[in-house]
C-alpha positions in Angstrom: -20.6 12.4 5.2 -18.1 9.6 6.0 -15.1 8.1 4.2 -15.0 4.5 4.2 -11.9 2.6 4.2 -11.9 -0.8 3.1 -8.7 -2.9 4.9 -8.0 0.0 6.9 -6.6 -1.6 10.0 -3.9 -2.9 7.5 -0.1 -1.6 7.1 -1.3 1.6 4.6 -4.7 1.4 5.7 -3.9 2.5 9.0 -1.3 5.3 8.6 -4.0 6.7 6.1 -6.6 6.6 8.8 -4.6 8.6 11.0 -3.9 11.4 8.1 -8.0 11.8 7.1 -8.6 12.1 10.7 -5.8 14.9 11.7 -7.6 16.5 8.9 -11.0 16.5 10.1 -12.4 13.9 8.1 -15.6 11.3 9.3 -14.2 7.6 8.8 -15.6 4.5 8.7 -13.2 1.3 8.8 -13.9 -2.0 6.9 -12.0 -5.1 8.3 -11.8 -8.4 8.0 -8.6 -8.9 10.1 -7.0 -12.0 8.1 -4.0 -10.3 7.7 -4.5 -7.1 10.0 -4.6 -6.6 14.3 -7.8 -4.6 16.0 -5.1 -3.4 17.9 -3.4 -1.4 15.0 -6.9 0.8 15.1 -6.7 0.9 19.2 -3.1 3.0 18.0 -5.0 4.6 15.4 -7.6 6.1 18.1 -4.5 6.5 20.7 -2.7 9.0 17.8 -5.2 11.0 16.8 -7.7 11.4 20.2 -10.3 10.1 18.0 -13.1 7.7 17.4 -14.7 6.4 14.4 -16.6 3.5 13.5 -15.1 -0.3 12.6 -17.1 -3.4 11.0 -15.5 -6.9 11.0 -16.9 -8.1 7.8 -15.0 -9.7 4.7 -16.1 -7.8 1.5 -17.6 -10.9 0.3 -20.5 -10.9 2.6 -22.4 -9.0 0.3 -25.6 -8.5 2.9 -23.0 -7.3 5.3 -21.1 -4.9 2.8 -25.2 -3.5 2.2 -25.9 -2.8 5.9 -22.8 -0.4 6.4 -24.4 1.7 3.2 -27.9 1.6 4.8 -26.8 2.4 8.6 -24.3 5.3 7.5 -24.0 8.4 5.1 -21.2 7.5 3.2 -19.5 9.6 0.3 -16.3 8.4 -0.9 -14.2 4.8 0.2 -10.7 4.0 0.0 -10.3 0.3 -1.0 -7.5 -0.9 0.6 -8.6 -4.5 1.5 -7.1 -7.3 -0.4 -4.4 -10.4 -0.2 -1.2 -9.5 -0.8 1.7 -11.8 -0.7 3.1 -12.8 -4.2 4.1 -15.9 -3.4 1.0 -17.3 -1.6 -0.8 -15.6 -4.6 1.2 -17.9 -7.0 0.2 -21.6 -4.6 -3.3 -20.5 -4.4 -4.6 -18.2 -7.5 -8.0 -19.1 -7.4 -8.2 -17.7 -4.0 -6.6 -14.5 -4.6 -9.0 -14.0 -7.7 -12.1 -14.7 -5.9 -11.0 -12.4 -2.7 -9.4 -9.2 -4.3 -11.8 -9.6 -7.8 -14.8 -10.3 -6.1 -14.6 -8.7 -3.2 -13.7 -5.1 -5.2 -17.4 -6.4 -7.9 -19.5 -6.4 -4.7 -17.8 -3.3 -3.3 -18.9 -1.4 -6.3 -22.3 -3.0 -7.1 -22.9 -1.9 -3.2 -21.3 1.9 -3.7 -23.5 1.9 -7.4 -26.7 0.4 -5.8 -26.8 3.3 -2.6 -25.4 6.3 -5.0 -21.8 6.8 -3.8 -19.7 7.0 -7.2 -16.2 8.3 -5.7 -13.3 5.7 -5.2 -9.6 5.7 -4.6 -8.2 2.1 -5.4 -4.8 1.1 -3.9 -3.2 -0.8 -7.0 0.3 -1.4 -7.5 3.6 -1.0 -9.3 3.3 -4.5 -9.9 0.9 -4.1 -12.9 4.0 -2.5 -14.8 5.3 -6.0 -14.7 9.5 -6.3 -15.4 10.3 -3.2 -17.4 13.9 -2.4 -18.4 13.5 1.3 -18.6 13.3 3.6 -16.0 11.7 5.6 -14.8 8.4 4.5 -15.1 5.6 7.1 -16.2 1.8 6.2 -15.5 1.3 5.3 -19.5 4.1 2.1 -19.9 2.7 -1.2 -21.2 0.9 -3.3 -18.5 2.0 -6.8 -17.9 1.2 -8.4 -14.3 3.8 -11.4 -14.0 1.8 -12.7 -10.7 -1.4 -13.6 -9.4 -1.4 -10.7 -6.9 -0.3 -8.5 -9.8 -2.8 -9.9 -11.8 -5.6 -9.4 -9.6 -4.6 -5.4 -9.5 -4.5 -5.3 -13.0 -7.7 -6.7 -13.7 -9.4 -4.8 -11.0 -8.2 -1.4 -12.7 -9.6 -2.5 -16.1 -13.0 -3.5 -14.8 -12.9 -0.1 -12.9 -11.8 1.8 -16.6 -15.3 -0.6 -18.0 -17.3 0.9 -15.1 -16.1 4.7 -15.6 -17.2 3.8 -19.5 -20.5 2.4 -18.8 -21.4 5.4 -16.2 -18.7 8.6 -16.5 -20.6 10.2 -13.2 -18.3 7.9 -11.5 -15.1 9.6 -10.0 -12.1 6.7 -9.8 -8.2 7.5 -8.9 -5.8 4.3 -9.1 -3.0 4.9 -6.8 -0.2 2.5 -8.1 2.3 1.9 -5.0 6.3 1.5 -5.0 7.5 0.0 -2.1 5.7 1.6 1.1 8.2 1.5 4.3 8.7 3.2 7.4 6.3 3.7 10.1 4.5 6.1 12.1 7.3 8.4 13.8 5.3 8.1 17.3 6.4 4.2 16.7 2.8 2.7 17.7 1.6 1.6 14.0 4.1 -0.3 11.3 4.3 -3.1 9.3 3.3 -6.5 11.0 4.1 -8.9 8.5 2.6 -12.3 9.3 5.5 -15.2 10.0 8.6 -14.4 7.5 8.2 -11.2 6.1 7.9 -10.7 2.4 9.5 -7.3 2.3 12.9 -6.5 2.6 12.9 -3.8 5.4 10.5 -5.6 7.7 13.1 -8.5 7.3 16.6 -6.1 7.9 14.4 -4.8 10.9 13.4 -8.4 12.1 17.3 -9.7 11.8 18.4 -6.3 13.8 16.6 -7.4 16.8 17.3 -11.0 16.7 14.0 -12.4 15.3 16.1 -13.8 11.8 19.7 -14.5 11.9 20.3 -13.5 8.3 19.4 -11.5 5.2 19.3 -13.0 1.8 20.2 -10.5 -0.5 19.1 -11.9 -3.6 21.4 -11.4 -6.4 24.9 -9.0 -6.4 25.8 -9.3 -10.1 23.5 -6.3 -11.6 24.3 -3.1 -13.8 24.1 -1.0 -10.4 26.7 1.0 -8.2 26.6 -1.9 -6.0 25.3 -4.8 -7.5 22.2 -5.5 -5.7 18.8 -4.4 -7.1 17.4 -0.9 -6.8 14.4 0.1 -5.6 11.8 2.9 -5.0 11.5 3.5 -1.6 8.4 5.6 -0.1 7.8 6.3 3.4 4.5 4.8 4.4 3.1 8.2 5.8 4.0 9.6 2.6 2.0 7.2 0.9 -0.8 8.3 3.4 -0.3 11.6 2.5 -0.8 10.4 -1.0 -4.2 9.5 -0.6 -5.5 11.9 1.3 -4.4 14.8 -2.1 -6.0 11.9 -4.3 -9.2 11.7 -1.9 -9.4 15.8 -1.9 -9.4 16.1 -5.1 -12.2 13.9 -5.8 -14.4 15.4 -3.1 -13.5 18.7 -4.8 -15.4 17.3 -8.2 -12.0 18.2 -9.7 -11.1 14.4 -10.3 -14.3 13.1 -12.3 -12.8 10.9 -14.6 -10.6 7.8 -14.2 -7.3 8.8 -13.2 -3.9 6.8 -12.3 -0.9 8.2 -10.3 2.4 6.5 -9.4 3.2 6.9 -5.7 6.5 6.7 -4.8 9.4 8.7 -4.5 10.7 8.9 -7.5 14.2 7.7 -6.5 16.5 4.6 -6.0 18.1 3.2 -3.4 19.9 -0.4 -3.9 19.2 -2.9 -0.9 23.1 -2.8 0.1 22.2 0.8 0.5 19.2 0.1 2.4 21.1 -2.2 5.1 23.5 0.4 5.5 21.1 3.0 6.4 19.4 1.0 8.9 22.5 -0.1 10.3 23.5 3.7 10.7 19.8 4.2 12.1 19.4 1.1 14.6 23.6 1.0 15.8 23.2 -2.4 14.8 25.3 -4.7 12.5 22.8 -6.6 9.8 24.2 -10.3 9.0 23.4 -10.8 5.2 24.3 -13.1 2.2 24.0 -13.2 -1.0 22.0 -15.8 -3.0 20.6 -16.2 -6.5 18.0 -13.8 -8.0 14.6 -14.4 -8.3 13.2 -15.0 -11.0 11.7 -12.1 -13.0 13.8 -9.3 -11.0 15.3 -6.7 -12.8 17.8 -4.4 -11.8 16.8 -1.2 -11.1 13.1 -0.5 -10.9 11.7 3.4 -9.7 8.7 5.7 -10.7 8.7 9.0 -12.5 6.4 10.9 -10.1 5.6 14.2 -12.0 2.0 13.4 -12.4 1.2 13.4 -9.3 2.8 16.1 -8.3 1.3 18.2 -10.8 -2.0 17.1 -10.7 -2.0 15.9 -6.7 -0.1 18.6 -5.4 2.1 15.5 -3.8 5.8 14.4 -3.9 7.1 12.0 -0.8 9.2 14.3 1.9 10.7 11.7 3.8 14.0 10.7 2.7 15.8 7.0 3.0 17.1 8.2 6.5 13.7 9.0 7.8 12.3 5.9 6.0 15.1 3.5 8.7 14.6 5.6 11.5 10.6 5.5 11.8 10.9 1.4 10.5 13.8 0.9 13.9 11.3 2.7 16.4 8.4 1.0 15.5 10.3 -2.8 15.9 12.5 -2.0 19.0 8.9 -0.7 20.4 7.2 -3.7 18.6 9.5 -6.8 19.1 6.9 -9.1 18.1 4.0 -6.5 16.1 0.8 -6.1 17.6 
């Protein structure tokens, strides 16, 4: 009985393909490469000495979404796949809505319609919204402020509807931080398309030449250094994450609809983050400061105790760690995939 992963030749999607295989799992990868590289699952295959089946389709093709049920024995998926970027979500909603919504209806209707009743949904802190107290625990007020967010949100409540209408469904919402890092053998990372949207991709992009400058946005907040803080998990971490979440429903021990924060349960400001890198890559980051965006707050980071008492899971890899495996993978990866 396979695993399917849905996105998994993505930035997550691939670092948690390498964890289910080292651990003996079947996987079956779910792609439609807008925002991903076939090469990143060459890397996957390279790591772990292993091979496993890939589909090119876009979870909209229903018909196509059907045949990978009929021509495999599936039992659980991972849904990774979705658009991500905030701001393209905000120029272009309706296309957000109709990819991540849509795409996650027909991905259900097809696990519903073949038997296979056990999901773990990547969702995101973003559903929390801007919340002024810290840190945040599973059960704080929902309020999406963006399309992308949006889309998450809506996608856990139609999954909470489905868990209602037909409790032999087994459904984990993993709600993300801020994944970084890479793999440590440097051969899978984060491949932002054009200007990155994250901050370390972009630190690691203007430490080997790529950008001539960080934008820091804001140095007037309530912090030790008065630049936002953030919660920081290292993307194998996050892996790791999935793979407790995934045992556990395998198990039978997590029937129910469940929702975990992933992250490490600490903060790091991004002055803090720069210096770390710089201390990891012997190089000096250029950087300046410029307004805040709209909607940031100042110091955002998870309460994690859920998970680790019902997961079994808290992130290892410190901020250090986190700088080190993001440097190896760019000085090895000048230009991604």
């Amino acid at each position: 009985m396979a695993v399917l992963i849905t996105g998994g030749a993505g930035y997550i999607g691939s670092h948690t393909c390498v964890e289910l295989l080292n651990s003996g799992y079947e996987i079956i990868v779910v792609d439609c490469m807008v925002n991903s590289n076939p090469e990143a699952l060459k890397r996957v295959q390279e790591i772990t000495g292993k091979s496993f089946l890939f589909y090119e389709i876009d979870l909209l093709d229903r018909d196509g979404l059907n045949n990978i049920f009929i021509e495999n024995s599936i039992e659980t998926v991972i849904h990774f796949a979705s658009l991500k970027a905030i701001g393209e979500s905000v120029q272009n909603p309706l296309k957000y809505y109709q990819n991540n919504i849509t795409g996650t209806i027909n991905l259900c209707q097809t696990m519903q319609a073949h038997g296979v009743k056990k999901l773990v949904f990547s969702s995101s802190a973003t559903v929390y919204g801007v919340s002024e107290n810290i840190p945040i625990t599973e059960d704080f007020p929902l309020l999406a402020t963006n399309p992308y967010g949006r889309t998450k949100l809506m996608i856990e409540e139609i999954l909470r509807d489905l868990y209602l209408s037909d409790n032999s469904w087994s459904i984990t919402l993993l709600r993300y931080f801020n994944p970084i890092g890479a793999h440590p053998s440097g051969l899978i990372g984060e491949n932002p398309n054009g200007v990155p949207n994250n901050l370390l991709p972009y630190i690691a992009q203007v430490a080997v030449g790529k950008l001539k400058v960080l934008n820091v946005f804001g140095s007037d907040y309530a912090t030790q250094d008065g630049t936002g803080v953030r919660d920081y998990i290292h993307v194998v971490d996050l892996a790791i994450g999935h793979l407790k979440a995934l045992q556990q429903i395998i198990l039978d021990t997590g029937r129910g609809i469940h929702t975990y924060n992933l992250g490490s349960g600490k903060g790091y400001s991004v002055l803090e983050l720069l210096r770390t890198f710089e201390q990891a890559s012997g190089k000096t980051i250029p950087y300046k400061f410029v307004e805040r965006r709209p909607g940031d707050v100042g110091i955002c980071y998870a309460d994690i105790l859920k998970a680790k008492k019902n997961l079994g899971w808290v992130a290892e890899r410190d901020i250090k760690v986190m700088c080190e495996d993001a440097w190896n993978w760019q000085i090895n990866n000048p230009n991604g995939y």
